[in-house]
N, C-alpha and C positions, 0 to 999 in steps of 0.2 A: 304448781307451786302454791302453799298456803302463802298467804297477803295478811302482815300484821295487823289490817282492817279487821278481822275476822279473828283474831287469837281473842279466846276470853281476856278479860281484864283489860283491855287497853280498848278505848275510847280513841274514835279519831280524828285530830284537830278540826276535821271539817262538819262535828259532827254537831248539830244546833239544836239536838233534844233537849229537853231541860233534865236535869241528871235528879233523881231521885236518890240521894245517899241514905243508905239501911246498913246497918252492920252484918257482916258478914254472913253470919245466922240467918239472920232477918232479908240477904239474899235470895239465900238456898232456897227456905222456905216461899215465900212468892216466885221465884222460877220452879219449881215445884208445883206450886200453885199452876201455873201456867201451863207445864204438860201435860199435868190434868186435865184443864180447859181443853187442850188440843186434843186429849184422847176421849173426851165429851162428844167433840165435836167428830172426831170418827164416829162414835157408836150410834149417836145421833142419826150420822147418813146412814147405817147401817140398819138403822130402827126404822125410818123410811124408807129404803129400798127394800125390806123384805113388808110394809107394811106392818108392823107391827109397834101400834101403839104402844103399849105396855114399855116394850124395850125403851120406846123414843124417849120416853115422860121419866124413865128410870136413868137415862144416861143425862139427859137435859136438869134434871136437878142435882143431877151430883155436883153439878157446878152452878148452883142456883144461892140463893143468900142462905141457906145453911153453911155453905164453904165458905162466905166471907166472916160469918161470924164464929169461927174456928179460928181466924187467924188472929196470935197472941196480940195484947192489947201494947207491950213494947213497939210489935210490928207495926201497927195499926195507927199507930197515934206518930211514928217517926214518916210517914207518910203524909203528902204535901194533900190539906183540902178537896180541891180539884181535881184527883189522880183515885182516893175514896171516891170521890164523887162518881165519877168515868165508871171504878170497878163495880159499884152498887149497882149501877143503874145495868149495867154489862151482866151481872149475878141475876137480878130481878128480868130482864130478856131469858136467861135460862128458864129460870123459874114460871115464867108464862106460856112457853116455848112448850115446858110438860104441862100444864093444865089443858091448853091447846091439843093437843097431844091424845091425851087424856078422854075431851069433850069431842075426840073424830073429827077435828078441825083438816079440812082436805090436804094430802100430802103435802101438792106446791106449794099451800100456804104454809105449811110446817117449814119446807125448806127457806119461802121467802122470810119466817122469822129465823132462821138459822144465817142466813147469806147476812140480815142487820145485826145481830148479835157477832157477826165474825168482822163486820164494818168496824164496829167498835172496838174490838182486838185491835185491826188494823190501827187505826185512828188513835189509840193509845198508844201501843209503838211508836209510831211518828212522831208522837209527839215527849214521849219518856223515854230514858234509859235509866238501868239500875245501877248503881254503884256501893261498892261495900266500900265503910269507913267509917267514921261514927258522925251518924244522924246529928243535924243542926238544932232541932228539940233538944236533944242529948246535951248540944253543950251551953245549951243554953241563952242559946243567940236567938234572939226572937226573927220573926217572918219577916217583919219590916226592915230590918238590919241587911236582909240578905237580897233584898228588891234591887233588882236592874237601877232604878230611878237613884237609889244609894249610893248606885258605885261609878254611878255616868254610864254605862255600859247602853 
């Protein structure tokens, strides 16, 4: 039996990620974003286990800060500081991951930077979820307004 925990859209009470609100659009597109990372990180092992540099460096930058900076500057800017922050740093691990790659940096160590680049996946989940609705930029409501410290919480 599906558990309303798991139906898209609903968030559940017990859930203490801090919620990223994006419109709708501005979902889609970052979970989008996100399958891609995950099928990066298939081709990735896939480039490793047959040995073949070329592949690794080619699938590790598809998700590297060339894909963050495709994503439209609406998206971009209705996004909380430290959540850019997370992804930049997460984009630029791909991006070394193929140079490494690249320079015949030894398998394990390919994988060891692939296992911290997938930490940091981790570790953002934990700590985000997305929500479609209209972004707090959007309406105008400044950062500070919207602080835990603001509302006693």
């Amino acid at each position: 039996m599906l558990s309303i925990a798991f139906m898209p859209g609903l968030a559940r009470a017990d859930d203490q990620r801090t919620a990223v609100v994006v419109t709708p659009d501005g979902r889609d597109y970052i979970l989008n974003e996100m399958r891609t990372m995950l099928e990066t990180v298939q081709n990735v092992v896939g480039g490793v286990a047959s040995g073949d540099a070329k592949a690794t460096a080619a699938a590790a930058r598809n998700s590297g800060m060339a894909m963050m900076k495709r994503i439209p500057s609406e998206i971009r800017m209705a996004l909380p500081e430290d959540f850019r922050q997370m992804a930049m740093d997460n984009h630029a691990s791909f991006d070394a991951l193929a140079v490494a790659a690249e320079a015949g940096e030894p398998l394990k160590s390919q994988l060891t930077r692939l296992e911290q680049s997938m930490g940091a996946c981790s570790a953002c989940h934990g700590m985000w979820r997305l929500e479609a609705g209209t972004p707090v930029k959007m309406m105008g409501i400044n950062k500070q307004m919207m602080s835990p410290e603001t509302h006693g919480h």
